[in-house]
N, C-alpha and C positions, 0 to 999 in steps of 0.2 A: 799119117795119111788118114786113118782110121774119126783120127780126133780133129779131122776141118772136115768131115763130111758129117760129124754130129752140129758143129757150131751152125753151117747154113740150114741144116732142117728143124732149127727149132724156132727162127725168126719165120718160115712159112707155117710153122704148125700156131703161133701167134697170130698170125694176121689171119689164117681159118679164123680160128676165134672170135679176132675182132671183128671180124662179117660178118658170124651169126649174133653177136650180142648187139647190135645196132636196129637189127630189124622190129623185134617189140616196141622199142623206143620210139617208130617209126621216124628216124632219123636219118639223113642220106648222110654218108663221109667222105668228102672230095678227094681223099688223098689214096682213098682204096683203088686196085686195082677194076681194071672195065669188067670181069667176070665177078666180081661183087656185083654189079650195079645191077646185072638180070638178076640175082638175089634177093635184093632189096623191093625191086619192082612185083615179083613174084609174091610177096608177102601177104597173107591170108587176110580180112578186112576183121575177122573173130579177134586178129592182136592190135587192131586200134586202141586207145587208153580210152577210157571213158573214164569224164571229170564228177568224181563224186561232191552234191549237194548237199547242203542240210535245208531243208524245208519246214514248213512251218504250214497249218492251215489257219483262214481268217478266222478269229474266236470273235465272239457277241459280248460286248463289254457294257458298261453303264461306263459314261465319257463327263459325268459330273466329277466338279474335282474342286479344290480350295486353292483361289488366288489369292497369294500375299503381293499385298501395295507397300509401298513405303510413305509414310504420310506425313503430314507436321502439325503440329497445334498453333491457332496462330488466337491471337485476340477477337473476340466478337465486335468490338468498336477499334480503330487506331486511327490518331490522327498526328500531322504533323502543324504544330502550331507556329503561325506570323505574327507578325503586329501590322497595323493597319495604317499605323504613321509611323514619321520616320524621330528619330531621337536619340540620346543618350540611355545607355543602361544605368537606373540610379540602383537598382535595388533587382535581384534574383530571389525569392523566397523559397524555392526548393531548390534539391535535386534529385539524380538518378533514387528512383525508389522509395522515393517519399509517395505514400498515398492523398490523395487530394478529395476534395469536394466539390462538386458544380460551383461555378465561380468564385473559388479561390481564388485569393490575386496571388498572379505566377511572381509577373516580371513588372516591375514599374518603370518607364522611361520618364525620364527630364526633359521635359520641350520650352521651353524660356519663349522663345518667339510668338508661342501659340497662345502661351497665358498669356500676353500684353494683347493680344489682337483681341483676349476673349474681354479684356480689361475695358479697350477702346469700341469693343461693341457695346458692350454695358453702356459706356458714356455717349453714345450716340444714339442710344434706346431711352436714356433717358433724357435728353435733349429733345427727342421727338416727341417724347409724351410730354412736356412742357410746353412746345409748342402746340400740339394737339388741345391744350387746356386755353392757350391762348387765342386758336381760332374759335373756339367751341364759345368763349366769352364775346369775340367778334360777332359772333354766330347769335348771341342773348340779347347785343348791341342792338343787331340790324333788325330784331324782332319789334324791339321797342321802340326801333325810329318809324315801321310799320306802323305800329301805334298811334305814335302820336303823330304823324304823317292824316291816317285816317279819322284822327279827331278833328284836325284842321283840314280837312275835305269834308267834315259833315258839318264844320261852323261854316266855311264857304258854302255850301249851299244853304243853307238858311237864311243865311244873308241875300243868297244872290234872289232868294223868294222873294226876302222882303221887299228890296229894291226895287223889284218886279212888280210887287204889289203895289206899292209908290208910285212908280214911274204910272200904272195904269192909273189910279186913281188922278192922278196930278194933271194927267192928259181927257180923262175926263170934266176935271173941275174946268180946267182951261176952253174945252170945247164949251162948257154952261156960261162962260165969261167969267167965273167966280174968282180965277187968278190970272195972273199974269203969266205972259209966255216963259220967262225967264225963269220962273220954277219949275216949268215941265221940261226946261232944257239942266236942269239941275237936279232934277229926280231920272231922269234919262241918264244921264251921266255917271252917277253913283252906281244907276243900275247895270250901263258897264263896265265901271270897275271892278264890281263882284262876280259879274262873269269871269273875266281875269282872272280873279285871287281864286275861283274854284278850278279853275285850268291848271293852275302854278299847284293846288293842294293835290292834284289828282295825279299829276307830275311826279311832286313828291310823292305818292304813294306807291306809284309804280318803281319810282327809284331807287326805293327800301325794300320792294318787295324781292326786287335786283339783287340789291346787297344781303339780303337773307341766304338766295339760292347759291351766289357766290362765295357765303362764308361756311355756307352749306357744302360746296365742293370743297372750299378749302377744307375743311373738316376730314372729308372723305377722304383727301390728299394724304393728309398728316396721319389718319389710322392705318393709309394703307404703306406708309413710310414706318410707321411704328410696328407694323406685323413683318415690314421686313428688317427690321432692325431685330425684332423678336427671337424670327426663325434662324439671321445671323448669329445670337448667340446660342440658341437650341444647338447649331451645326458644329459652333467652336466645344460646347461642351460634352456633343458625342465627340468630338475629335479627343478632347481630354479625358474622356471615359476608358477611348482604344489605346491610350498612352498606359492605363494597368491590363494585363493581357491575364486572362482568367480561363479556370480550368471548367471545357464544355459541358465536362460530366463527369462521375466520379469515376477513380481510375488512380493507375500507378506513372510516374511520370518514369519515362522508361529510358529516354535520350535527352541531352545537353547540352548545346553548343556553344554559349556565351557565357559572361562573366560583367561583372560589374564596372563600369566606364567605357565600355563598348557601343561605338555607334551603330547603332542599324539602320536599315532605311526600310521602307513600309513594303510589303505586296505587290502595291500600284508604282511603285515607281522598278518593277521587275525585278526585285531579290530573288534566291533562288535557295537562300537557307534557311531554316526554323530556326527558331529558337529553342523550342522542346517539341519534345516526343508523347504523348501522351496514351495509355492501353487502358478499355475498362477492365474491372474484374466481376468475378461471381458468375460470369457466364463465357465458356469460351466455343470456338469451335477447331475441329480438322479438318484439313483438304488435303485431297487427294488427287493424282494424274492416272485416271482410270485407262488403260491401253483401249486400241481399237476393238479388236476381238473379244476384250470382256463387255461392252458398252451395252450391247442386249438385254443383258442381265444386273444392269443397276439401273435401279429408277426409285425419286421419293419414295421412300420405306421399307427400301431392302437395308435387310438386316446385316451388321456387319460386325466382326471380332474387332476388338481394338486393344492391344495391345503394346502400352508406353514398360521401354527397357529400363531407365531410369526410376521406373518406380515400384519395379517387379516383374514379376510373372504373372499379376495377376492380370485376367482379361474382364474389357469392358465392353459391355453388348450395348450396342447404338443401331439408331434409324437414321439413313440417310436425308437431311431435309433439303436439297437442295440440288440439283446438276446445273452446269453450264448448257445443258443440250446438244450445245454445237463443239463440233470437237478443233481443238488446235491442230490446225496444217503443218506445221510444221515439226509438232510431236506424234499426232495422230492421236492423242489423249484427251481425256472428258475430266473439265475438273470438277471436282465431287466433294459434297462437305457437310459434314453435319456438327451437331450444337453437342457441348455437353455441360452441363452442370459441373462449375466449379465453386461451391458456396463453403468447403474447404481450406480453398485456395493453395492445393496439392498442386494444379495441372500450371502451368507453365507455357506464356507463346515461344514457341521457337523449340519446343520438347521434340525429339524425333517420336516416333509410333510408325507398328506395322497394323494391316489392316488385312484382314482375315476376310475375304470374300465366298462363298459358295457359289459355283458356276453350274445350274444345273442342265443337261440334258441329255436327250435319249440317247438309248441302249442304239450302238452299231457296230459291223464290222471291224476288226481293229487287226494291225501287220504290224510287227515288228519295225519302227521309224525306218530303221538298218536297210530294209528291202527295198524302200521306196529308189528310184532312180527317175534324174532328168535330162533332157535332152532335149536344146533346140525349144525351153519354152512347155513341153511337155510330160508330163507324171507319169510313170509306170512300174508294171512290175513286171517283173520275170516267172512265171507259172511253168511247172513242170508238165507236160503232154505228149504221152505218147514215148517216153523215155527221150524225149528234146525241152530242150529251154525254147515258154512261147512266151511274146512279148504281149503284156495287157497292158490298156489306155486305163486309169482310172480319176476318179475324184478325191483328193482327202480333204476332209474335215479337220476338225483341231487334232494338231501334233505336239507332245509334249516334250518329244526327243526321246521318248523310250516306246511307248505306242502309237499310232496314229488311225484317225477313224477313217473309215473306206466310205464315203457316202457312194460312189456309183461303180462300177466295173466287174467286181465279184461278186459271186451267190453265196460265197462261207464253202463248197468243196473243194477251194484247188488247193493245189499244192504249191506255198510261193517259196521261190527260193528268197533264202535269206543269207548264206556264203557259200564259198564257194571254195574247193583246196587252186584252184586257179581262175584265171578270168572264163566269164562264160557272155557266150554275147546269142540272140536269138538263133536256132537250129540247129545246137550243140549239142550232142547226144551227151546223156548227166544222170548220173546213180544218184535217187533222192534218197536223205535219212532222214526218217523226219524226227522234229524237235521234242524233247519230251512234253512242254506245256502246249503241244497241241493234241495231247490225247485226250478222249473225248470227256474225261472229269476235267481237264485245265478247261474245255470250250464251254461246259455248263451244261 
């Protein structure tokens, strides 16, 4: 008897207990009796938890800092070389890596068809200047039949004077009675047949003079058949010039595509392949893909580290000579590139290199990345006031992922929170601790 009336009094002196330990916790327990529940309601607002903070104040930083790029070394000249007609590969005279001179012959094509046509313009250049020698003699002819055309126009007229004088004389004797009619019809006579023969002479002379100008254009005809017979072989023998394909400039011949007995076709008729690769040397440069955010701070003759892994540790200081200005949409990047001197011939296109940039500017505000929060589009932080979490709107500047600059919102006194032993959201009563690097030697 004694021993069932201890077992039920010790599950009531339990659940006492579990009533009073719930109430700090501020936690209700559904399964407690209804005279719990005025207990828990009763409960003092001094036993609320307050969510302890660790805080941080904004320090004053210099926000200059060293951007590594990843960069390449590429050739200050490269080209991809064609042929400009189409043919047989008779002969390759390099490959990969052979160094070359300005018109070196690379590659020589076989064209067979193009030497006969250059063969058959020959022969038809010199046919025209033959004939051109033949009109030009035409041309000497009709000068001379001028000639002698205008000798017998100035013997007709002299003639035709004489007659003239004749006939008057003869026609005066006849009026005196001295002769008879039958001479003055006989000196009349004579006198016009030499009018005639100076008509026919003067004919002729006109008809030579004809024949001059005629042999004259013919001439003109024939030089101008011979300048184009001329410039037809000029054009076969640049064609046969582009049949050896020659190096632009000096340089290392860097790619290969062909082999000897290979046909190619030209350029103009739309290939799509080279033949060789050609890179100059003793001078090269690097490019770079400069990000958005650094682009401020590079411009012609900003100074930059350059440092190639391949060839050490050591570093090379350059000037930038060049930007794209406008940045790639689609990377948001500015390409960047400067020259270096390779008269060595150490550096290498296609070498990786990192490049060492200084980004400089001014001293601001700075929060631990950690604090910042967004929401909805908007930056903030969480500031400790008045022993509550208050929410501030602010601005950040460049963030590196461990500090971030505050361009607007704080004055350097609050307190931001930076964690939390649980979530904290605006109006939360919060014990700050604050951080050790914001004691006033970490702020400066």
């Amino acid at each position: 008897m004694n021993t069932r009336s201890i077992v039920v009094a010790v599950p009531a002196l339990v659940l006492a207990v579990g009533a009073t330990t719930v109430i700090p916790g501020g936690c209700s327990d559904t399964s407690a009796p209804a005279g719990s529940q005025g207990v828990l309601a009763s409960a003092s607002p001094e036993t609320a938890p307050v969510n302890v903070v660790s805080v941080t104040r904004p320090v004053t930083r210099s926000m200059s800092r060293d951007l590594e790029i990843p960069a390449t070394l590429i050739a200050y000249k490269t080209a991809d070389l064609y042929v400009k007609v189409s043919g047989y590969v008779a002969a390759v005279n390099v490959d990969i890596g052979d160094a070359v001179k300005a018109g070196d012959p690379l590659v020589e094509l076989d064209i067979p068809e193009m030497a006969e046509e250059l063969r058959q313009a020959e022969a038809v250049f010199t046919a025209r200047q033959a004939r051109v020698r033949a009109l030009r003699a035409q041309a000497t002819a009709a000068r001379l039949g001028v000639d002698s055309a205008e000798a017998k126009l100035a013997r007709a007229r002299s003639e035709m004077q004489l007659e003239q004088s004749t006939r008057t004389r003869m026609e005066e004797l006849f009026e005196a009675e001295v002769i008879p009619e039958q001479q003055v019809d006989e000196a009349r006579s004579e006198a016009a047949v030499t009018e005639a023969v100076l008509q026919i002479a003067e004919a002729d002379v006109a008809r030579a003079e004809g024949d001059i100008a005629a042999a004259d254009a013919n001439v003109a005809v024939g030089l101008a058949e011979v300048a184009v017979a001329e410039a037809r072989i000029a054009h076969l023998q640049a064609l046969m010039e582009y049949a050896v394909l020659r190096a632009p400039y000096d340089g290392v011949i860097t790619r290969r595509f062909i082999d000897p007995g290979a046909f190619v076709r030209s350029a103009a008729d739309g290939t799509t392949m080279p033949l060789l690769a050609i890179a100059s040397r003793g001078r090269i440069r690097f490019a770079m893909d400069v990000p958005e955010p650094a682009v401020p701070n590079v411009r012609i003759g900003t100074k930059i580290k350059l440092t190639i892994p391949a060839l050490g540790t050591n570093t090379l200081s350059v000037t930038v000579s060049r930007t794209a200005w406008s940045l790639n949409p689609d990377t948001r990047t500015m390409r960047v590139e400067a020259d270096l001197d390779d008269r060595g011939g150490t550096l290498q296109p296609g070498m990786y290199a990192r490049a060492l940039i200084r980004i400089e500017a001014e001293s601001a505000l700075t929060v631990p990345s950690a604090a910042i929060r967004v929401r909805a589009g908007e930056t903030y932080l969480l500031v400790v006031e008045d022993g509550r979490a208050v929410e501030t709107t602010i601005t950040v500047g460049y963030d590196d992922g461990i500090l971030a600059a505050i361009l607007d919102g704080l004055d350097g006194d609050e307190l931001v929170i930076t964690s939390a032993t649980s979530a904290v959201a605006p109006g939360v009563s919060v014990k700050p601790v604050l951080d050790d690097d914001s004691s006033p030697e970490a702020r400066g």
